[in-house]
C-alpha positions as CSV (number, residue, x, y, z in Angstrom):
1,X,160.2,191.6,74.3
2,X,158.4,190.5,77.3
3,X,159.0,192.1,81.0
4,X,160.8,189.9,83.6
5,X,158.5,188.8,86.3
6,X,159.9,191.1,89.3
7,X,158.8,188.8,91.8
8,X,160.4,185.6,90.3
9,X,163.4,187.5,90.0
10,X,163.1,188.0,93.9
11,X,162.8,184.3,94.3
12,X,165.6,183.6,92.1
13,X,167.8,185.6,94.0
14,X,166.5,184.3,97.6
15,X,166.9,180.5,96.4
16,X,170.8,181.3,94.7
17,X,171.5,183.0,98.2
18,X,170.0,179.9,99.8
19,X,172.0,177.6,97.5
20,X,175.5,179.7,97.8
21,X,175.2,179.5,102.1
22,X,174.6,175.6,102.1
23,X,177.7,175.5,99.8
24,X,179.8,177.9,102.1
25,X,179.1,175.5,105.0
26,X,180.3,172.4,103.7
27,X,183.3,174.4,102.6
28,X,184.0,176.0,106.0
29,X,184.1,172.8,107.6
30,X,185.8,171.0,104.7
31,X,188.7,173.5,105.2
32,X,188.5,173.3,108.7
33,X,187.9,177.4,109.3
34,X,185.2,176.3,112.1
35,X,182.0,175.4,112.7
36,X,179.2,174.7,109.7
37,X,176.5,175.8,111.9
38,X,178.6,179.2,112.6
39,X,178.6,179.6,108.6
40,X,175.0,179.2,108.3
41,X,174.4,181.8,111.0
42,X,176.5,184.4,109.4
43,X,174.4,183.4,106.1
44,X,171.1,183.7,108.1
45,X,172.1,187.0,109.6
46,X,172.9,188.2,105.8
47,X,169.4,186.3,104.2
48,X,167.1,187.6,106.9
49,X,166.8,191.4,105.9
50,X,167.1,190.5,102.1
51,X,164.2,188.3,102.5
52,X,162.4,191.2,104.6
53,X,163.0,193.5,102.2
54,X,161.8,191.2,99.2
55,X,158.6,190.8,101.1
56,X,157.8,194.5,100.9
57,X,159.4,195.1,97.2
58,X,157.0,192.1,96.1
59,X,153.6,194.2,98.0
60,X,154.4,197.3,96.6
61,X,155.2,196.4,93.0
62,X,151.9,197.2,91.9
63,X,150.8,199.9,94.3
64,X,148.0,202.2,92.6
65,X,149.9,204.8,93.6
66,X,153.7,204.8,93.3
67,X,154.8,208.0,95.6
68,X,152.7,206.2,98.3
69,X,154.8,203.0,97.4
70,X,158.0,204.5,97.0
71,X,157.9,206.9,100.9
72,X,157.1,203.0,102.2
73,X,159.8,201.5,100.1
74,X,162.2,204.0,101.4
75,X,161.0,203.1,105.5
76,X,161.6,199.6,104.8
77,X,165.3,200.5,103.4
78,X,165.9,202.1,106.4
79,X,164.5,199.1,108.4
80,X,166.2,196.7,106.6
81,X,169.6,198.8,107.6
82,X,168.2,198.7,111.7
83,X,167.4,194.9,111.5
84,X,170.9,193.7,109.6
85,X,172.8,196.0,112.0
86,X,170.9,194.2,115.1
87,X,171.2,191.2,114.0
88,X,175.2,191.2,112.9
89,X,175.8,192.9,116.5
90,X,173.7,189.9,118.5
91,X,175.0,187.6,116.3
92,X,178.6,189.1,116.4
93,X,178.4,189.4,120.6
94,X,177.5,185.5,121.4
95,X,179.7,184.3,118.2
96,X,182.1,181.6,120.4
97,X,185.9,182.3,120.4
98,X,187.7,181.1,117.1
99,X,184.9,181.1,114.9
100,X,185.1,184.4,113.4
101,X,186.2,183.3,109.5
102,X,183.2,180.7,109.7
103,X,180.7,183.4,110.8
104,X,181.9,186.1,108.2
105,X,182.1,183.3,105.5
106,X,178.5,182.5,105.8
107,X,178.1,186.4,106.1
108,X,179.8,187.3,103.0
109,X,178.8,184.7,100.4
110,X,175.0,185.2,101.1
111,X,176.0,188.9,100.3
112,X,178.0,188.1,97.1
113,X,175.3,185.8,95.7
114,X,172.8,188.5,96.4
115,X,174.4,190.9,94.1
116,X,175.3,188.0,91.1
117,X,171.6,186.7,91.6
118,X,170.3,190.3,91.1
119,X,172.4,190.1,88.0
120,X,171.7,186.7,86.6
121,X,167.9,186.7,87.5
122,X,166.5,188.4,84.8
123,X,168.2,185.9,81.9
């Protein structure tokens, strides 16, 4: 049986996140819960680390040596937690009155298809 190409998988999983967000918007303002752009900015806030992150999985994969790669996977873990937290508390302090569902919409779906595309990417 032949491996799954790690870094297609990554790509997979950016695009479905990508695809799910563009589909939260036109639903937030379909149902009238607030602004599109206010979706995609909770989306962004949620794609931003994950992409981040998938950068650095996608350098280290093939690291000649894998403790080395593993100590620097491990900092950028921890970065990824520092930049999402910044992000959602910028984000979060200029987010216009009202618009809260719309923001955590866009937030929440870009999360949800980041766990079902790290699940579907591999078939």
């Amino acid at each position: 049986m032949k491996k799954p190409d790690d870094s297609r998988a990554l790509g997979q999983v950016l695009v479905v996140q990508i695809l799910a967000l563009g589909v939260a918007g036109a639903c937030a303002a379909a149902l009238g819960l607030g602004d599109a752009k206010t979706t995609l900015l909770g989306g962004v806030v949620a794609f931003v680390p994950n992409l981040w992150m998938a950068r650095r999985v996608t350098r280290s994969a093939n690291h000649e040596r894998p403790l080395v790669a593993a100590g620097v996977l491990f900092g950028a873990m921890l970065f990824k937690l520092v930049l999402a937290v910044g992000l959602l508390v910028l984000a979060l302090s200029q987010l216009p009155s009202g618009q809260g569902p719309a923001f955590f919409m866009g937030f929440l779906v870009v999360h949800a298809a980041h766990r079902i595309g790290a699940w579907i990417a591999p078939l």
